[in-house]
MDTraj code that builds the backbone (N, CA, C; nanometers):
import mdtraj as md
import numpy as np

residues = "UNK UNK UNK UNK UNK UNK UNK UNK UNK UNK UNK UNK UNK UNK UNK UNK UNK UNK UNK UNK UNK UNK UNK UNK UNK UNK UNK UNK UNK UNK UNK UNK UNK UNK UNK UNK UNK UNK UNK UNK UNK UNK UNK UNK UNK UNK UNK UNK UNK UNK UNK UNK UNK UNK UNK UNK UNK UNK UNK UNK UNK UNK UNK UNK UNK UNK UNK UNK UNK UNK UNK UNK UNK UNK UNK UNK UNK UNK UNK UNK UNK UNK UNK UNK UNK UNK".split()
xyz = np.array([
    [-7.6116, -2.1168, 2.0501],
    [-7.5205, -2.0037, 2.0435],
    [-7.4235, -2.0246, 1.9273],
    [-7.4103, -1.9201, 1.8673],
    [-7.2784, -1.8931, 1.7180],
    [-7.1569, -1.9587, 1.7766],
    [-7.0463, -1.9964, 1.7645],
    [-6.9143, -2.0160, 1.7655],
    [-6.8416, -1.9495, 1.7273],
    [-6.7520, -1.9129, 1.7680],
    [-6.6383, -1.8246, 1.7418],
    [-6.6382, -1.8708, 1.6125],
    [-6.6166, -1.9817, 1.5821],
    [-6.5729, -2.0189, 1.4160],
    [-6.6416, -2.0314, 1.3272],
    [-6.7561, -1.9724, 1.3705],
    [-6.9178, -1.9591, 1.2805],
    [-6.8450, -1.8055, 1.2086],
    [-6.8596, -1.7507, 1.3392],
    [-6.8630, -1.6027, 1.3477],
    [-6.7420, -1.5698, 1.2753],
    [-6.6917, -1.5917, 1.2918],
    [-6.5030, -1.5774, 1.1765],
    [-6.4879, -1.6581, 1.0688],
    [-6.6060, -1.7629, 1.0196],
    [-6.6168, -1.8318, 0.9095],
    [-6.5768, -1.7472, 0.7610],
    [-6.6018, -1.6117, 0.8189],
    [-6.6029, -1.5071, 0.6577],
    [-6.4606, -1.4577, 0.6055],
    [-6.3948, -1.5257, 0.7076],
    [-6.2194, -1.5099, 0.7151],
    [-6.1806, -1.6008, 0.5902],
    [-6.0680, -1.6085, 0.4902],
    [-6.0281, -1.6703, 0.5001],
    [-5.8705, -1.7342, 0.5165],
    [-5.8071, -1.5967, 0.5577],
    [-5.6782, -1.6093, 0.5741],
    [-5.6058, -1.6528, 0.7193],
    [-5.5405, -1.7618, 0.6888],
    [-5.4929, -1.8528, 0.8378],
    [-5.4560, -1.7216, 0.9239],
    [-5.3378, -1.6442, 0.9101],
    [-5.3235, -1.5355, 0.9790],
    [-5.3860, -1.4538, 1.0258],
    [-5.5263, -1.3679, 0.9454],
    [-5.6291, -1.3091, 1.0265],
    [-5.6488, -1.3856, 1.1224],
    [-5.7249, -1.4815, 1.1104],
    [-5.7950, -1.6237, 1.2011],
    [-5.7218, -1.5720, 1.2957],
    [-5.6494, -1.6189, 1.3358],
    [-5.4796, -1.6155, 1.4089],
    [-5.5143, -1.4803, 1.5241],
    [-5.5035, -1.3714, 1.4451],
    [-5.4961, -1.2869, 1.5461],
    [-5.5939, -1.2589, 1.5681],
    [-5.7216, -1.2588, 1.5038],
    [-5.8641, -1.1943, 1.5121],
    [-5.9146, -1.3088, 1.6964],
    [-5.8418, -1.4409, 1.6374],
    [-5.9042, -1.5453, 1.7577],
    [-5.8260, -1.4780, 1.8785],
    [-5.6852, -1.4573, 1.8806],
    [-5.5884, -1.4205, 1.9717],
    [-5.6379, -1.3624, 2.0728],
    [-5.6795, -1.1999, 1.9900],
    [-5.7832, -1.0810, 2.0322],
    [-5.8452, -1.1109, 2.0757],
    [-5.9889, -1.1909, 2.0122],
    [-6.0596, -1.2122, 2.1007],
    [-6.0851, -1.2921, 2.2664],
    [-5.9719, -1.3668, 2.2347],
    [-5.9586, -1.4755, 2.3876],
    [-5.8808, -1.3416, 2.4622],
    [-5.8023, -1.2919, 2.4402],
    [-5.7401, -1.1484, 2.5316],
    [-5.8263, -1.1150, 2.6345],
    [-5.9400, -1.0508, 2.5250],
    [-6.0537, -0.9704, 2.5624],
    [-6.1474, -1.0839, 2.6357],
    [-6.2160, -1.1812, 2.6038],
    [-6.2740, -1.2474, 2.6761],
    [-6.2191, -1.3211, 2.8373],
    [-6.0896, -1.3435, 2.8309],
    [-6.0319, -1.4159, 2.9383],
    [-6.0387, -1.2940, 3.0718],
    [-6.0033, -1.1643, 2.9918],
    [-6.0400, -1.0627, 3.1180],
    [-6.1029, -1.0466, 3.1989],
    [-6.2693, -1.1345, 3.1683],
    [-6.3782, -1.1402, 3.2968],
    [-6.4087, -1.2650, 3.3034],
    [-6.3100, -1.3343, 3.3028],
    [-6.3280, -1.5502, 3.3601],
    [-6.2801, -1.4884, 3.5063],
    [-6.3779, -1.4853, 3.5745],
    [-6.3825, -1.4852, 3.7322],
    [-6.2096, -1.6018, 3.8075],
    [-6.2426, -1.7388, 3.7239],
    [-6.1263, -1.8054, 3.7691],
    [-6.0008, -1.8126, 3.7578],
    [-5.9969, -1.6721, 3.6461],
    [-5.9207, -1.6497, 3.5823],
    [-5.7433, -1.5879, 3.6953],
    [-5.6520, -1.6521, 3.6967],
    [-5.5503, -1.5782, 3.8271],
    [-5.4363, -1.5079, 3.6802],
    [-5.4510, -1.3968, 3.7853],
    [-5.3687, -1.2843, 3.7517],
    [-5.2786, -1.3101, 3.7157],
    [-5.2182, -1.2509, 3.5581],
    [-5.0990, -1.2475, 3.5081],
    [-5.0316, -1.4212, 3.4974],
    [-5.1628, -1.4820, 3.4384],
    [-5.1119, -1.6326, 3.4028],
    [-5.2392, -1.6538, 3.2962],
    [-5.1773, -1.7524, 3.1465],
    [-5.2914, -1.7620, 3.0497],
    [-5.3663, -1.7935, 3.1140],
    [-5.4858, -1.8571, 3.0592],
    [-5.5828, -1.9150, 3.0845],
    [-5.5702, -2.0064, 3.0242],
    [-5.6729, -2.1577, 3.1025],
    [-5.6374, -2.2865, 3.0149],
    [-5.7625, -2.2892, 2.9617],
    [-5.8686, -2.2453, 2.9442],
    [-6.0093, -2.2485, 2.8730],
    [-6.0130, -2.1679, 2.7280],
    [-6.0646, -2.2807, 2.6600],
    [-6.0673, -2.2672, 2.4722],
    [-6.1612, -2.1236, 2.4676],
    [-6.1800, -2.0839, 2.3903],
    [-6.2215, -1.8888, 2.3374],
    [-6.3671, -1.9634, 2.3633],
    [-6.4115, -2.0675, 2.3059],
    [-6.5695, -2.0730, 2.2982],
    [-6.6062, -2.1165, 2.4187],
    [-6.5213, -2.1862, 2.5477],
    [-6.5335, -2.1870, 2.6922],
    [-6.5816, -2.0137, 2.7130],
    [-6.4858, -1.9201, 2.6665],
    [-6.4545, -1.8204, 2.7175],
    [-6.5770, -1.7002, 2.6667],
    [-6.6273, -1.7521, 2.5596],
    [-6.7141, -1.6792, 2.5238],
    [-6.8650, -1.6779, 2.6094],
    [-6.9105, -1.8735, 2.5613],
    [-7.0109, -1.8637, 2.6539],
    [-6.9831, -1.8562, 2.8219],
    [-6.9050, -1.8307, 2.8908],
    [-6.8404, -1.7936, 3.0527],
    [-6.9264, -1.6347, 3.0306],
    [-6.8513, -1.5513, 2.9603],
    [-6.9063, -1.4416, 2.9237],
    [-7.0296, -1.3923, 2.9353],
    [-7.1156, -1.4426, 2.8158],
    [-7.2264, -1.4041, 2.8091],
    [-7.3217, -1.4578, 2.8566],
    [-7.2849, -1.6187, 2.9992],
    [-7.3538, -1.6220, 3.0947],
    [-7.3623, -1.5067, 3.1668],
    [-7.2746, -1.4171, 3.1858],
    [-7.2806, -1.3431, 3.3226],
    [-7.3608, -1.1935, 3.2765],
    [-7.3987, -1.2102, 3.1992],
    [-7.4919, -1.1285, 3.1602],
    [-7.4541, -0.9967, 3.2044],
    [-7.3295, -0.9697, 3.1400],
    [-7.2441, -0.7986, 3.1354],
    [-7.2340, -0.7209, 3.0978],
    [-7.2208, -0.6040, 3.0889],
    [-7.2585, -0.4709, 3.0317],
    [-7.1353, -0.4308, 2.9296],
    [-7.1546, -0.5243, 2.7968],
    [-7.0832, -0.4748, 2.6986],
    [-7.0513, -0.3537, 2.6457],
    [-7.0982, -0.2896, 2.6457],
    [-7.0498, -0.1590, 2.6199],
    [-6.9280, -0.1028, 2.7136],
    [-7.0028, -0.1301, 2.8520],
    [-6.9032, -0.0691, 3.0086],
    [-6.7688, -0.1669, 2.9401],
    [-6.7658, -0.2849, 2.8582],
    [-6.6710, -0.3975, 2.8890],
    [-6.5223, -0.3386, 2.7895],
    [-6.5998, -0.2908, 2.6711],
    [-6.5248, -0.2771, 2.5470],
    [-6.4848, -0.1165, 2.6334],
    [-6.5353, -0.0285, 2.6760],
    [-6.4569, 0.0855, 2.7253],
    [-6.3450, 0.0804, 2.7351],
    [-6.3727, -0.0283, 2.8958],
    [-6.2872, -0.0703, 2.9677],
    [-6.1427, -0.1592, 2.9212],
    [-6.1782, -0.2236, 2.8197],
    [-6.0883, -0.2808, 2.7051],
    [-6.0126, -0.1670, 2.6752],
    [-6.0836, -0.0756, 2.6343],
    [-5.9514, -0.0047, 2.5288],
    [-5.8805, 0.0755, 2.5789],
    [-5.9479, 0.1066, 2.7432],
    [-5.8840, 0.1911, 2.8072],
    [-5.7296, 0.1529, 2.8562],
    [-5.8002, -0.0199, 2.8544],
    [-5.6494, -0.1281, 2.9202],
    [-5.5485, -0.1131, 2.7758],
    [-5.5832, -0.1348, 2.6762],
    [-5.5078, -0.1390, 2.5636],
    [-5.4600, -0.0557, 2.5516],
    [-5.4606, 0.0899, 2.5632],
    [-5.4163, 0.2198, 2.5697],
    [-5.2844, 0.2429, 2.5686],
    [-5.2155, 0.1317, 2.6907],
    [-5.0690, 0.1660, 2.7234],
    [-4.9674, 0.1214, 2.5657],
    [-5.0359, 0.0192, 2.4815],
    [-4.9417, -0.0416, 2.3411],
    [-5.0253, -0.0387, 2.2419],
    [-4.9903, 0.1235, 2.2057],
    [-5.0238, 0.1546, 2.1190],
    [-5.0682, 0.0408, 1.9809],
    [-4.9589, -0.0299, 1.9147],
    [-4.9523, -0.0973, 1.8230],
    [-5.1006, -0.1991, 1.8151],
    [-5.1472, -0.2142, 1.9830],
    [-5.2164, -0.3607, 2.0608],
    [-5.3595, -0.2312, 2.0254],
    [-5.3576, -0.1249, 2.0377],
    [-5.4793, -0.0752, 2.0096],
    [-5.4792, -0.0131, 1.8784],
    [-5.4005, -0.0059, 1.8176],
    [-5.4212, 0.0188, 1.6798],
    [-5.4896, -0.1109, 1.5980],
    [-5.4373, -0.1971, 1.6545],
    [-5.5165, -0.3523, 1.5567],
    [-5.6368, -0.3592, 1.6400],
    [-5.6490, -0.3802, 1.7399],
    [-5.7950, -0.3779, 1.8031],
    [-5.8816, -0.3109, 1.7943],
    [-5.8703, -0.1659, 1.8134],
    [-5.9545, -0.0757, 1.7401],
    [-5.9963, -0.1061, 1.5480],
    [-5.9131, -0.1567, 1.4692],
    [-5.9025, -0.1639, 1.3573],
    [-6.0111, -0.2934, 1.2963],
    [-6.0120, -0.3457, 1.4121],
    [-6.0863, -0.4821, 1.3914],
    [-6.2047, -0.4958, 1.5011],
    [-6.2509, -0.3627, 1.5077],
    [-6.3720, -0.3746, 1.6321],
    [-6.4464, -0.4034, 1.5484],
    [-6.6038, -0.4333, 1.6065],
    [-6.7070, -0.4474, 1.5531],
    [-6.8033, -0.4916, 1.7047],
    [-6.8806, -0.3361, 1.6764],
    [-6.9177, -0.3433, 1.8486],
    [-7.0864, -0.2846, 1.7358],
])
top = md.Topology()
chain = top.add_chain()
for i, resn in enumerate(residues, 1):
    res = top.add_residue(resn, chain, resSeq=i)
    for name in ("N", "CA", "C"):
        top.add_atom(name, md.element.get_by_symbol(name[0]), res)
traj = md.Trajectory(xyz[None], top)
């Protein structure tokens, strides 16, 4: 499987990195089953990735559901939307 840092290798500004990784652990930590409500998570993005795409989930239904949550801050879906790639 790719790595997050495979996959963002084409970056090269510390700050993208930064938030592009941020984003993505957001979005991934949302369906860590062990995950308890309204507390980070202590598992690294590439824990969080392959957690993910063990559970063999309906990405499309997932990213909806993402942006529907993002919806309420504005600013939080203006960069997310801006940096999709679905």
């Amino acid at each position: 499987m790719t790595t997050v840092d495979e996959y963002l290798g084409i970056y090269e500004s510390k700050s993208t990195l930064k938030t592009y990784k941020a984003a993505l652990k957001k979005y991934f930590a949302l369906f860590d089953p062990d995950r308890e409500p309204d507390k980070p998570t202590k598992k690294t993005l590439d824990e969080l990735v392959e957690l993910y795409f063990k559970q063999e989930r309906d990405v499309k239904l997932d990213v909806q559901e993402f942006y529907i949550l993002i919806r309420r801050s504005p600013s939080s879906s203006r960069l997310y939307r801006a940096r999709a790639v679905v």
